[in-house]
N, C-alpha and C positions, 0 to 999 in steps of 0.2 A: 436618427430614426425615431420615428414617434411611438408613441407604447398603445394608439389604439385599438390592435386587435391584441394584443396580449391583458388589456381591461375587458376583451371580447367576449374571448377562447378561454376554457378552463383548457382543452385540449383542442387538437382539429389541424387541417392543412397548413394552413395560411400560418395561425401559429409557428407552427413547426418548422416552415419558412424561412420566418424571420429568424429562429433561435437559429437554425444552420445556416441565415447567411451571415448573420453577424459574428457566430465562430470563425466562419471561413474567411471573411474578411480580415478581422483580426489576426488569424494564424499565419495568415501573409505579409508580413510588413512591405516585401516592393510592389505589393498595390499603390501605396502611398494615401491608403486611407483609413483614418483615424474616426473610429465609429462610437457615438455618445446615443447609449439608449437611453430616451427617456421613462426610461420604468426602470425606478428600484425595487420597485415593488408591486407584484402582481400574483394570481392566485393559478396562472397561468401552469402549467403540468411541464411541459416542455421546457419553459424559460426556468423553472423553479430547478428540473432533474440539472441544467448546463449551469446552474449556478450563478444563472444573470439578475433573477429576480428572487425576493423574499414574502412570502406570504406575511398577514398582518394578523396580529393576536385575533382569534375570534371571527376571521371573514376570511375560510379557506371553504374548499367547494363552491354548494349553491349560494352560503351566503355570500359569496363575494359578487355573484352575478344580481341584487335585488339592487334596486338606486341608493340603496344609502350603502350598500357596499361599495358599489360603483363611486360614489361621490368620494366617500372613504380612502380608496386607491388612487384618486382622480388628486385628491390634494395630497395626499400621503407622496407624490411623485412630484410636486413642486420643485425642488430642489435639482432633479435630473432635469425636470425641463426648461429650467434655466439656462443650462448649454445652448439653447437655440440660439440663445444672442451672438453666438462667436458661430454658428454653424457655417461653411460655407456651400453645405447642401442640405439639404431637409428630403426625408424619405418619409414619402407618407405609406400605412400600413396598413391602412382599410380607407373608407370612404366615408364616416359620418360627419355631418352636415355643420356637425359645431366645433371641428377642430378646425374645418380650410380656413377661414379669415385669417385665424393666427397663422396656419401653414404659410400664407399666402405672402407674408409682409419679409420682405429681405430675401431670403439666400431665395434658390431658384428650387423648386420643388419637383422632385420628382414624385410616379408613384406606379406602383404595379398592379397590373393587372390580371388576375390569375384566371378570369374565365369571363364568360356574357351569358352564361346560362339561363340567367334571370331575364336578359331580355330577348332571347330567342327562344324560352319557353316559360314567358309568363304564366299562364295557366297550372305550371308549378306550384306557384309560390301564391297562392290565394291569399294568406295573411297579411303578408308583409317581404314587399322585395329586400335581399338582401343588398341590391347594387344603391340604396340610400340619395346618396349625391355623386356619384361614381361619375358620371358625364362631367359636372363641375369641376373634380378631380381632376381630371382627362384635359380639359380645355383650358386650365390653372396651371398645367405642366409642362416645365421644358423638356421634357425626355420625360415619354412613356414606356415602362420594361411590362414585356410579359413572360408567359412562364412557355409559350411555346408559339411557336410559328401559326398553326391554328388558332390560338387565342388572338393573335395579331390579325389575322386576315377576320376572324368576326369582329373585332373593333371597329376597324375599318368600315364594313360593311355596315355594323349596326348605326356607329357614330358619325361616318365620314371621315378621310383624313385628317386627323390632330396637329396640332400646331406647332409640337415639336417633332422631332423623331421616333419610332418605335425600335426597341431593343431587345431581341429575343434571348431572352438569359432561362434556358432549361435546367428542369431541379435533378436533383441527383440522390441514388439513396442513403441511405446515414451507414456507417462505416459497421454498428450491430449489427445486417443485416449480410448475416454471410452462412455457408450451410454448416448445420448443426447435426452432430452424430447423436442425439438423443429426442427424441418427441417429448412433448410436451406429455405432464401427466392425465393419463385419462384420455387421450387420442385414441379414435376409433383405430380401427387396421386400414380402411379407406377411405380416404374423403376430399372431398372438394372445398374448395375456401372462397368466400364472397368476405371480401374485407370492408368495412367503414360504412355509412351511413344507406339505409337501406330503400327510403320511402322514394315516391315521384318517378325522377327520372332515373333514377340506380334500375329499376326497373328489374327489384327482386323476385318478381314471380317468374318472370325469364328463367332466373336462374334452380325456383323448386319445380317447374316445366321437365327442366333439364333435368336432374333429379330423377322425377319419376318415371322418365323417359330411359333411362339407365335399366333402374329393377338390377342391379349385382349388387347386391348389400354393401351399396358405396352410401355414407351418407354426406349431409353437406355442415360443414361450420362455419357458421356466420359470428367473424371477429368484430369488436365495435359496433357500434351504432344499438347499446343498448339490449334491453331481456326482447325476446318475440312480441309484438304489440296481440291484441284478442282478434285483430283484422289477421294480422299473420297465423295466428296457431291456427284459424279457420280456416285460412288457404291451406297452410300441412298435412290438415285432418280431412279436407275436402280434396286434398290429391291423392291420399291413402298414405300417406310420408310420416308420420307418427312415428314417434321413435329414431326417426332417420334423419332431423334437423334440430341443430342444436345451434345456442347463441352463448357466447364467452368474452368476456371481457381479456385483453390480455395486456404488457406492457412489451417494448419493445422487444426484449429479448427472448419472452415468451410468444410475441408474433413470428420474428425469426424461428423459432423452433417449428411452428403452425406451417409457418410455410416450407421448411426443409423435408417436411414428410404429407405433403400433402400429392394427391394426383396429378390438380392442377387448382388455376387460381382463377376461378370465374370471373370475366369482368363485362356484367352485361350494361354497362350507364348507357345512355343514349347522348348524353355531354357531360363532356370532362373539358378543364381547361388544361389538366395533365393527364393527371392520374396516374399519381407516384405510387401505390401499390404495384401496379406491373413490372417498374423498376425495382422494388423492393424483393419480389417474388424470385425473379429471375438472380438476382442478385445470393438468396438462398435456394438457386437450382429447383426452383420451383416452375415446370410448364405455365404458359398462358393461354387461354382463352378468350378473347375477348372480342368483342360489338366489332363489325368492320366500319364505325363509323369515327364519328368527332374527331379527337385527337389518337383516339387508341394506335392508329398505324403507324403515326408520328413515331409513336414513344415505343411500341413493340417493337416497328421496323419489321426484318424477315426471322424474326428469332419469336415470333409468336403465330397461334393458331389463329384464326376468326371465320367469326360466323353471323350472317345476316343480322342487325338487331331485331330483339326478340324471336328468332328462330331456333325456339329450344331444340328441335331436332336436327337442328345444323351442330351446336353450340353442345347435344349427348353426340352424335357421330363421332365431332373433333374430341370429344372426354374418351370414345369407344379406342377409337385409332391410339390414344395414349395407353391405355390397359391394355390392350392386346397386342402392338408391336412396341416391341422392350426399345429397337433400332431407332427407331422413330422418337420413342421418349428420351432416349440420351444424346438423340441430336439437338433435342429441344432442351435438353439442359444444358449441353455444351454451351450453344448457341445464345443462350439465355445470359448466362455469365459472362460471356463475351460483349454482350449484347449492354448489361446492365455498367460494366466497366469504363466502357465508350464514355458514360457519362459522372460527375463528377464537383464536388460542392465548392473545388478549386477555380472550373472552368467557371462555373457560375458566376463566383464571386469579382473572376475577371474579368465576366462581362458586364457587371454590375458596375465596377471602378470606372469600364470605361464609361457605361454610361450617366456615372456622374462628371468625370471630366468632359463629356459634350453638355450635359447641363449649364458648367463654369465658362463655358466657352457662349453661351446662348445671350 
């Protein structure tokens, strides 16, 4: 497995990804596969807490993401990347442009695909796409995984059918994340949770809509994705919600808390190619809310609420129905936990084996 999103990510999805499949691979020896990461060493948050990676004297955080930190990791991992000469799978872990040739030569490459966001809504992404050589990737590959049956049918669609097979291997949420008898300190009495990166298509104003659309002194915490930007506190202050939105950094086990006393768990994106917070949520007894669109059905299934994208008054109604019938809320916890069980970093990691053994077979 190649180390280039963990040279990528200080933190984030994909990261997170790779650190819990390479646990779960490894914790199973009758998979029958023996997993060489290449990164000893990475500045990565995830890989660093499971103990897979080590940071390097003086380029932890932002410095590890400038190019000379970058380069720094980049040779600092020589030695793990050596393994590739005996691989007899190669898992590629992002898509930039100057690792495929070498991915390319020998064993048979896989790689995953966690979403096509980028090219179903370019206009997102006005800088700079994140999907790089992602197509190369895709047409380079004996077996394409992705992270959900949705993610597969836009592939598909956007790309064409691939030249090898696709493999839906769904993520699962990390084993932290279970209900917690204490709130986090400083937790309001009410509130609503919008977890992980906020701008584009997360389509956070949906969610302070919703908000204001409430008025019961419920307010909202936005986990991740950084302090409120000057665009955001404007939007707060121009819905009359001051005071009533707040932004926290937290770690996992302080998000498991966030979410075992929260209302519910906003999930307004317009595309996901998962969107492992709903699992997570449910998993800490936390109701869902979420877009009736992208993947959100997939992964809620009937153990979640939803409501039109962008239809904050769809999206306070279903938050109304949770405060005021108690019945209602605890079948959506039930439901949730049952719901979040179903899935699991074991199943994943078997569906990932096999799809390397059709790789070997290709």
């Amino acid at each position: 497995m190649d180390e280039q999103v963990l040279l990528a990510q200080r933190h984030g999805g994909v990261s997170r990804y790779v650190v819990a499949l390479v646990q779960a691979l490894r914790a199973d020896p009758g998979l029958g596969v023996d997993v060489d990461l290449w990164a000893a060493f990475s500045a990565n948050e995830h890989a660093g807490a499971a103990g897979l990676t080590r940071t390097l004297p003086g380029l932890a955080g932002d410095a590890a993401t400038t190019l000379a930190g970058l380069a720094a990791y980049h040779a600092a991992n020589t030695a793990a990347r050596s393994s590739r000469r005996r691989a007899a799978v190669v898992h590629a872990t992002w898509y930039h442009p100057r690792f495929l040739p070498a991915l390319r030569r020998g064993a048979p490459l896989v790689t995953t695909v966690h979403d096509m966001t980028p090219e179903l809504a370019p206009e997102q992404f006005p800088q700079r796409s994140p999907s790089l050589a992602k197509a190369a990737y895709v047409a380079a590959s004996s077996v394409v995984l992705t992270v959900s049956q949705r993610s597969a049918d836009d592939l598909v669609a956007v790309y064409g059918p691939p030249p090898g097979p696709v493999i839906v291997t769904p993520l699962a949420p990390a084993p932290v994340f279970s209900p917690r008898a204490t709130p986090p300190p400083g937790a309001p009495g009410r509130y609503l949770l919008a977890v992980g990166a906020r701008g584009g298509y997360k389509d956070f104003p949906t969610a302070l809509d919703t908000l204001a659309a409430l008025d019961r002194g419920v307010m909202l915490v936005a986990v991740g994705g950084g302090p409120l930007t000057q665009e955001e506190r404007t939007a707060v202050h121009r819905r009359g919600l001051d005071g009533r939105v707040r932004a926290v950094r937290a770690d996992d086990p302080e998000l498991a808390a966030w979410y075992s006393h929260a209302v519910a768990l906003l999930v307004t994106s317009r595309h996901e190619g998962f969107g492992l917070p709903t699992l997570e949520a449910m998993a800490c007894g936390c109701p869902v809310v979420a877009a009736d669109t992208s993947v959100h059905p997939e992964v809620g299934g009937p153990a979640a609420d939803y409501a039109p994208a962008g239809d904050a008054g769809a999206f306070a109604a279903a938050v109304a129905r949770l405060l005021d019938d108690h019945d209602h809320r605890a079948r959506r916890r039930s439901a949730g936990l049952a719901r979040a069980a179903s899935f699991s970093w074991a199943r994943t990691a078997a569906a990932t084996a096999q799809g390397y053994r059709v790789a070997l077979r290709s």
